[in-house]
C-alpha atoms as an extended CHARMM CRD file, in Angstrom:
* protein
*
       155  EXT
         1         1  UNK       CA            115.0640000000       95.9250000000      192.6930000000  PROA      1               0.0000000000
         2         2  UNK       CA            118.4200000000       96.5900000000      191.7310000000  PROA      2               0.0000000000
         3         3  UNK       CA            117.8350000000       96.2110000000      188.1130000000  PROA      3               0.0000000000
         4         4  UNK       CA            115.6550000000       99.3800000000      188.4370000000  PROA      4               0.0000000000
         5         5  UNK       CA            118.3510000000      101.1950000000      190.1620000000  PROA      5               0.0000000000
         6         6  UNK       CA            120.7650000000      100.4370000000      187.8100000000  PROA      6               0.0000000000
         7         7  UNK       CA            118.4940000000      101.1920000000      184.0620000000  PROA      7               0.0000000000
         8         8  UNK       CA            117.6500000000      104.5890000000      186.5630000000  PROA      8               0.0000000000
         9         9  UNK       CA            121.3020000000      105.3720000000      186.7200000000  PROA      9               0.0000000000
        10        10  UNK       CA            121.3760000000      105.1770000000      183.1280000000  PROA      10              0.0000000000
        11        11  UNK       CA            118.2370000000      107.2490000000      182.4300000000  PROA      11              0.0000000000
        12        12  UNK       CA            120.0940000000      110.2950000000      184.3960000000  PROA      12              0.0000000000
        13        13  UNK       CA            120.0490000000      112.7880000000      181.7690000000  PROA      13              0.0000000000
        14        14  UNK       CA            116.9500000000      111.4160000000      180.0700000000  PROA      14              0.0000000000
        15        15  UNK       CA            114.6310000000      111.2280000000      183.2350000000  PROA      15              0.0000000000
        16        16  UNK       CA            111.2650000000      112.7950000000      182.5420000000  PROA      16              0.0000000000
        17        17  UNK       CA            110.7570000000      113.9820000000      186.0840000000  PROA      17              0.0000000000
        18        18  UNK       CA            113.8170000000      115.9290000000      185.8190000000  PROA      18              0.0000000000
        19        19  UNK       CA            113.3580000000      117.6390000000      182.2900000000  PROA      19              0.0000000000
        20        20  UNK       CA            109.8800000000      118.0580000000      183.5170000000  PROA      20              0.0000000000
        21        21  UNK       CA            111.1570000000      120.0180000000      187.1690000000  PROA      21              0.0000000000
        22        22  UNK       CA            113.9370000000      121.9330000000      185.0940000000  PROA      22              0.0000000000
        23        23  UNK       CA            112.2740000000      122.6450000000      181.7060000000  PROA      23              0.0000000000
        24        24  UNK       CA            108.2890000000      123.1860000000      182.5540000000  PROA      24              0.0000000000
        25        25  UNK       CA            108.1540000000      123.8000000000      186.3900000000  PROA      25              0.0000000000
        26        26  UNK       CA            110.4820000000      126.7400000000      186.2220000000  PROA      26              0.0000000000
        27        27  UNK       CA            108.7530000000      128.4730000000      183.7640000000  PROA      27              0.0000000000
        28        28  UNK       CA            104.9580000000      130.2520000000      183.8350000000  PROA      28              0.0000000000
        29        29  UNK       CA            102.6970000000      126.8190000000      183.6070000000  PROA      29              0.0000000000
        30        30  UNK       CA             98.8930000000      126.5290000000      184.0670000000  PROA      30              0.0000000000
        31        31  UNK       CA             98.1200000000      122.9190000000      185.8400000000  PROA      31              0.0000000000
        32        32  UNK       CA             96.1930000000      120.5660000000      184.4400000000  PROA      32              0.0000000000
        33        33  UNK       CA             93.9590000000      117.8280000000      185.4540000000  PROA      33              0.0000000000
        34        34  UNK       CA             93.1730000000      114.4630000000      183.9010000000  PROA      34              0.0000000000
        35        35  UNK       CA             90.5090000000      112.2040000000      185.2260000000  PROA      35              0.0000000000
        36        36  UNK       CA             91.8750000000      109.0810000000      184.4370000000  PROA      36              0.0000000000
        37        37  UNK       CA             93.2740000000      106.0330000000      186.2260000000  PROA      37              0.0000000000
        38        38  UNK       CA             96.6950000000      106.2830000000      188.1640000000  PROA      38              0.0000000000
        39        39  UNK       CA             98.5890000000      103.8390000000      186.3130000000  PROA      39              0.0000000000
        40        40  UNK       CA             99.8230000000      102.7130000000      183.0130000000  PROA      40              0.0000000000
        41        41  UNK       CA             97.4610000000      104.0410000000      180.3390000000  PROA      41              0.0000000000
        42        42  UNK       CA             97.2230000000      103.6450000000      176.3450000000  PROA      42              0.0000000000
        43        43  UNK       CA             96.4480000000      107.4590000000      175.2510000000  PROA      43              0.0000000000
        44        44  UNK       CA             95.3250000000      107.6470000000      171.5880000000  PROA      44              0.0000000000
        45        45  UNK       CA             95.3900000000      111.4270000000      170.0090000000  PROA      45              0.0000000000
        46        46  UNK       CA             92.0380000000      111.7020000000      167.7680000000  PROA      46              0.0000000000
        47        47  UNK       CA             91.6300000000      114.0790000000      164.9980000000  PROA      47              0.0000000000
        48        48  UNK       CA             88.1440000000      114.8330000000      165.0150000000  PROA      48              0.0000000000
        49        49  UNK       CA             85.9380000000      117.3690000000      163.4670000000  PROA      49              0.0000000000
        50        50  UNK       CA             85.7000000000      119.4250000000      166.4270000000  PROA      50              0.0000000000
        51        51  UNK       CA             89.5070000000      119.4440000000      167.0450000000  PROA      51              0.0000000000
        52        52  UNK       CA             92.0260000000      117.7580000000      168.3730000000  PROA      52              0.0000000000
        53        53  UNK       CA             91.2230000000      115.3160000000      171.3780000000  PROA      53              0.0000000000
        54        54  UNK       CA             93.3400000000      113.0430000000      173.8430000000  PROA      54              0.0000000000
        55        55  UNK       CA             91.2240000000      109.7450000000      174.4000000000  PROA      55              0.0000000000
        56        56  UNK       CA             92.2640000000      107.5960000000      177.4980000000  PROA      56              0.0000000000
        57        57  UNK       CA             90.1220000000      104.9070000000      178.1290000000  PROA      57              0.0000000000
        58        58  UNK       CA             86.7220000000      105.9440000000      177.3090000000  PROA      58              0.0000000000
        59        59  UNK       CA             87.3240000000      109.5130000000      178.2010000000  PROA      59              0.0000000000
        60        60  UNK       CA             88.1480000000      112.2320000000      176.0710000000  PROA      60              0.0000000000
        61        61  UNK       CA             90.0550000000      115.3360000000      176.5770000000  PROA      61              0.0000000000
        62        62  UNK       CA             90.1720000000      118.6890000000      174.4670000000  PROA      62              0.0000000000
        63        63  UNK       CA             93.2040000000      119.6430000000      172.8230000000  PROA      63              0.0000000000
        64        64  UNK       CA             93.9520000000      122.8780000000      171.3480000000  PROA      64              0.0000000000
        65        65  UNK       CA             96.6790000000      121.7420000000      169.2580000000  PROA      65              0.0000000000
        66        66  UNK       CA             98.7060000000      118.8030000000      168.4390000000  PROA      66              0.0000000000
        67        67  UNK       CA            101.7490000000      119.8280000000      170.2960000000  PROA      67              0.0000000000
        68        68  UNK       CA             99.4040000000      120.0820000000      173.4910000000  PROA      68              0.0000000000
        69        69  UNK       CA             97.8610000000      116.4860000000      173.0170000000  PROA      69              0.0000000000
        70        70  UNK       CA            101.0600000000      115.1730000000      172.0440000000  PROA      70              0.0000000000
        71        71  UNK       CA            102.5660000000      117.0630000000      175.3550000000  PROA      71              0.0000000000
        72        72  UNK       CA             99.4380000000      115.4310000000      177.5140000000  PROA      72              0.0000000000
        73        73  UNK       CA             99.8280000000      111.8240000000      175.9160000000  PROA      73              0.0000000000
        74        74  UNK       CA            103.5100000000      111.2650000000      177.7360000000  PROA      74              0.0000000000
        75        75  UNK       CA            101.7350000000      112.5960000000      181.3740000000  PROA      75              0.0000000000
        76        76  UNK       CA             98.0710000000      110.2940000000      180.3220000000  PROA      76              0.0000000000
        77        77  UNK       CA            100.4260000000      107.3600000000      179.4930000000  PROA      77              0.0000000000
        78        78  UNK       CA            102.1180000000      107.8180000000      183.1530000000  PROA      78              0.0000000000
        79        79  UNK       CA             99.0620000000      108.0010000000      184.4940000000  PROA      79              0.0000000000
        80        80  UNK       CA             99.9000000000      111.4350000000      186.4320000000  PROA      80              0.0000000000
        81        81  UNK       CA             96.3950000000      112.8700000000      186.8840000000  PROA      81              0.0000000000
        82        82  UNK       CA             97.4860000000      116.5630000000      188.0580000000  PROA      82              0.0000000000
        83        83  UNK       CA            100.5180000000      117.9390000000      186.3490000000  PROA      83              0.0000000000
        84        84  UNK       CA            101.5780000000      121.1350000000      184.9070000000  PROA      84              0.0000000000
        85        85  UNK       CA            101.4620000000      122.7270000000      181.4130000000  PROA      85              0.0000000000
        86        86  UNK       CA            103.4420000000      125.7130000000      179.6810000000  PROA      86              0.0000000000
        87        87  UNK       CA            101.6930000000      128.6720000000      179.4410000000  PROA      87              0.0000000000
        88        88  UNK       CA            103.9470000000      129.6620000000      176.3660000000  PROA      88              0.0000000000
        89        89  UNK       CA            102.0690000000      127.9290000000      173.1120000000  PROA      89              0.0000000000
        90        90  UNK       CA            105.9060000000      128.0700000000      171.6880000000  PROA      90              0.0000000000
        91        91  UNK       CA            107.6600000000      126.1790000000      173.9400000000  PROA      91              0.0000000000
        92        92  UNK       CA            105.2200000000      123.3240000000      174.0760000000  PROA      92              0.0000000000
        93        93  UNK       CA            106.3010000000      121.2780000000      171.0360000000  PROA      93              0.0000000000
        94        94  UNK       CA            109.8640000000      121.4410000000      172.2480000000  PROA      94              0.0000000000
        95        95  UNK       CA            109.3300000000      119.8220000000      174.7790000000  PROA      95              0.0000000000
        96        96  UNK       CA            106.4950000000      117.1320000000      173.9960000000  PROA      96              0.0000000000
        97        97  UNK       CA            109.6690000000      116.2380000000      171.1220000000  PROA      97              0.0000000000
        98        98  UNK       CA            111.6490000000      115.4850000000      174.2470000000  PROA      98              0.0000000000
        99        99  UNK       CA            109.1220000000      114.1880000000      176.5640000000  PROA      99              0.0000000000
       100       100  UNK       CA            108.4890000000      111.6930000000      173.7830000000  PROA      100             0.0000000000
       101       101  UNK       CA            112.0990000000      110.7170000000      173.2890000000  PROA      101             0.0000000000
       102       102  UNK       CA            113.0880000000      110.4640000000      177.0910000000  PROA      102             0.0000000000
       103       103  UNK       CA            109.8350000000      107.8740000000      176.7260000000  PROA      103             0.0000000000
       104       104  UNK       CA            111.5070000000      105.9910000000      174.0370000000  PROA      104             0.0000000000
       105       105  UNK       CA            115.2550000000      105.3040000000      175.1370000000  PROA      105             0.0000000000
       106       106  UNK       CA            113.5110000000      104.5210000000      179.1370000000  PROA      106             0.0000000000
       107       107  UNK       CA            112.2910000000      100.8910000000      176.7940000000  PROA      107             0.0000000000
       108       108  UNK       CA            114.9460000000      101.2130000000      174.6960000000  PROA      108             0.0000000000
       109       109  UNK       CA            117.0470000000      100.5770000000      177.5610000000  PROA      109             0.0000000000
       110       110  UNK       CA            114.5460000000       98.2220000000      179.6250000000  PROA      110             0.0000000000
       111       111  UNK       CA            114.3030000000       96.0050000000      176.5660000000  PROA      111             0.0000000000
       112       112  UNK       CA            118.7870000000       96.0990000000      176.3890000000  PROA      112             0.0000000000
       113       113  UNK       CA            118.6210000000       95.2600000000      180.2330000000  PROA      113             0.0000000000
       114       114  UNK       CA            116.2990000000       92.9300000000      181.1170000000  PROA      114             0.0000000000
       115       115  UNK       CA            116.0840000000       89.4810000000      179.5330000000  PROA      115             0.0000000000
       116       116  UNK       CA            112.6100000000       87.9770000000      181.0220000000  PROA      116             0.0000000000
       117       117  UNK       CA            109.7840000000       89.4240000000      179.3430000000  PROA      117             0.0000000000
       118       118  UNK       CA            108.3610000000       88.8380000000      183.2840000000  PROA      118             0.0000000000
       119       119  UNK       CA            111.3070000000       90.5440000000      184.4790000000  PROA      119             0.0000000000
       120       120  UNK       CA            110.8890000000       93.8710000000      181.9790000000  PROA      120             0.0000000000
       121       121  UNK       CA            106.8720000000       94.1910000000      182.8520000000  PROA      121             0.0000000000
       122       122  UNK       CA            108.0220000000       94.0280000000      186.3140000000  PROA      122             0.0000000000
       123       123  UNK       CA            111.2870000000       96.3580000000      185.6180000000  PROA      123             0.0000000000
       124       124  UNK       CA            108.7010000000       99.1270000000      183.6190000000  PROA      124             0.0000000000
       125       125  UNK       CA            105.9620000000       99.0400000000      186.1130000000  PROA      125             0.0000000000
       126       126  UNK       CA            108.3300000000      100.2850000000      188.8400000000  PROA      126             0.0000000000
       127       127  UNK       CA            110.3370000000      102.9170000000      186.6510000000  PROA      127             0.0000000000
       128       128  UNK       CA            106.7410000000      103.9310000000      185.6590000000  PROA      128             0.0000000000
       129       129  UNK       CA            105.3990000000      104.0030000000      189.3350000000  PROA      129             0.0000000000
       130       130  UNK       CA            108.7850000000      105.9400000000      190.1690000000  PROA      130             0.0000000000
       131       131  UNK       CA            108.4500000000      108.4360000000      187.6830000000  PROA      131             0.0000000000
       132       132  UNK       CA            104.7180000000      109.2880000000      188.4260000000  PROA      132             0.0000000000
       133       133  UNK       CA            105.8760000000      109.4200000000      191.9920000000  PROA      133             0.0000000000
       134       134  UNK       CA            108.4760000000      112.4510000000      191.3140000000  PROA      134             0.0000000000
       135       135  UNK       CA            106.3300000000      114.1680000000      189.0690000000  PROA      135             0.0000000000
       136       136  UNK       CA            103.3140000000      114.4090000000      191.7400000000  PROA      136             0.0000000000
       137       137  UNK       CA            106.0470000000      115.1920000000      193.9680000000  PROA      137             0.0000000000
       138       138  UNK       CA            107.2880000000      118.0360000000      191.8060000000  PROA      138             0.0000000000
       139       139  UNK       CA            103.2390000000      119.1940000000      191.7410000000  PROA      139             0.0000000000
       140       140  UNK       CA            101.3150000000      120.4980000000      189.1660000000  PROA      140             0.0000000000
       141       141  UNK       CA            101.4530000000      124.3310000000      190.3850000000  PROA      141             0.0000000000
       142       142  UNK       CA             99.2560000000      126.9540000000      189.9900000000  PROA      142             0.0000000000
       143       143  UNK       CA             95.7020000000      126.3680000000      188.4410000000  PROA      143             0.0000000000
       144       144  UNK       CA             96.6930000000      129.8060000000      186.5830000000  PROA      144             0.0000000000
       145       145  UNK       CA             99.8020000000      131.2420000000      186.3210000000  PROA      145             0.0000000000
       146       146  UNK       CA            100.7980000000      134.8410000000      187.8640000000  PROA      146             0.0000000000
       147       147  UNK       CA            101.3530000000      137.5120000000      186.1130000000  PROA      147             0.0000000000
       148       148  UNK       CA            103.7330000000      140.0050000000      188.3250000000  PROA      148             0.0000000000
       149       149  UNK       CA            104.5010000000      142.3470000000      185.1620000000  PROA      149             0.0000000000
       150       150  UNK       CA            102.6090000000      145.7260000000      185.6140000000  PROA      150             0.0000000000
       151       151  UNK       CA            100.6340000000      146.7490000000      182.6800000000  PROA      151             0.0000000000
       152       152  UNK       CA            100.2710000000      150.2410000000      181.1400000000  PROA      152             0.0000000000
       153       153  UNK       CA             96.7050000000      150.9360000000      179.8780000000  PROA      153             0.0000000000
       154       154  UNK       CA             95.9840000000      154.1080000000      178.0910000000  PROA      154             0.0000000000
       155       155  UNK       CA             92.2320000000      155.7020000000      178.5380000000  PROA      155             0.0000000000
């Protein structure tokens, strides 16, 4: 579809699968699993007296912080199932901010570009299948991350 192509071009610099190669994958990351369906999905973060939690569907996923649900809510509402999170606590709100933003201007854009509300549900269902593609592509990594740096214990 060449209206894909073209709102695609636009997203260059704000293409999640490319902040998520250049900003998470080449850093220490842990991967991650969701059990939920592979497609568009309505996440909902839940503050509940046990913690935080991501609900998707009827499922519901452990959080342990907001910057971590907030982080798992862009992958949940992709539908990516395996994908891969900062080991760094710090780093994660920084980049759920911009996670959340690229998310924003891709139907910012859509809604600019498209004139048919048939044509935009068609037009965000394939940038949405697209971008789950790359990310899987990309992979989730290691279930835990490596740790190369020697350590000096003391007895």
């Amino acid at each position: 579809m060449k209206l894909v192509d073209e709102i695609r071009d636009r997203l260059a610099e704000f293409w999640i699968a490319d902040l998520y190669e250049s900003k998470v994958r080449s850093q220490r990351t842990r991967a991650y699993h969701l059990d939920i369906p592979v497609q568009e999905n309505r996440p909902e973060i839940l503050h509940t007296l046990l913690g935080i939690e991501l609900k998707v569907g009827k499922r519901r996923f452990a959080c342990p912080d907001l910057a971590t649900a907030r982080y798992m809510r862009v992958f949940a509402r992709i539908g990516c199932t395996d994908f891969a999170v900062p080991y760094d606590i710090t780093r994660i709100s920084v980049i759920a901010d911009e996670l959340e933003t690229y998310w924003q201007k891709m139907f910012l854009i859509i809604e600019r570009e498209a004139l048919d509300a048939a044509v935009k549900g068609r037009v965000r269902s394939a940038l949405i299948r697209d971008l789950r593609e790359k990310i899987a592509g990309i992979g989730p990594g290691e279930t835990m991350p490596a740790f190369d740096r020697e350590t000096r214990q003391r007895y």
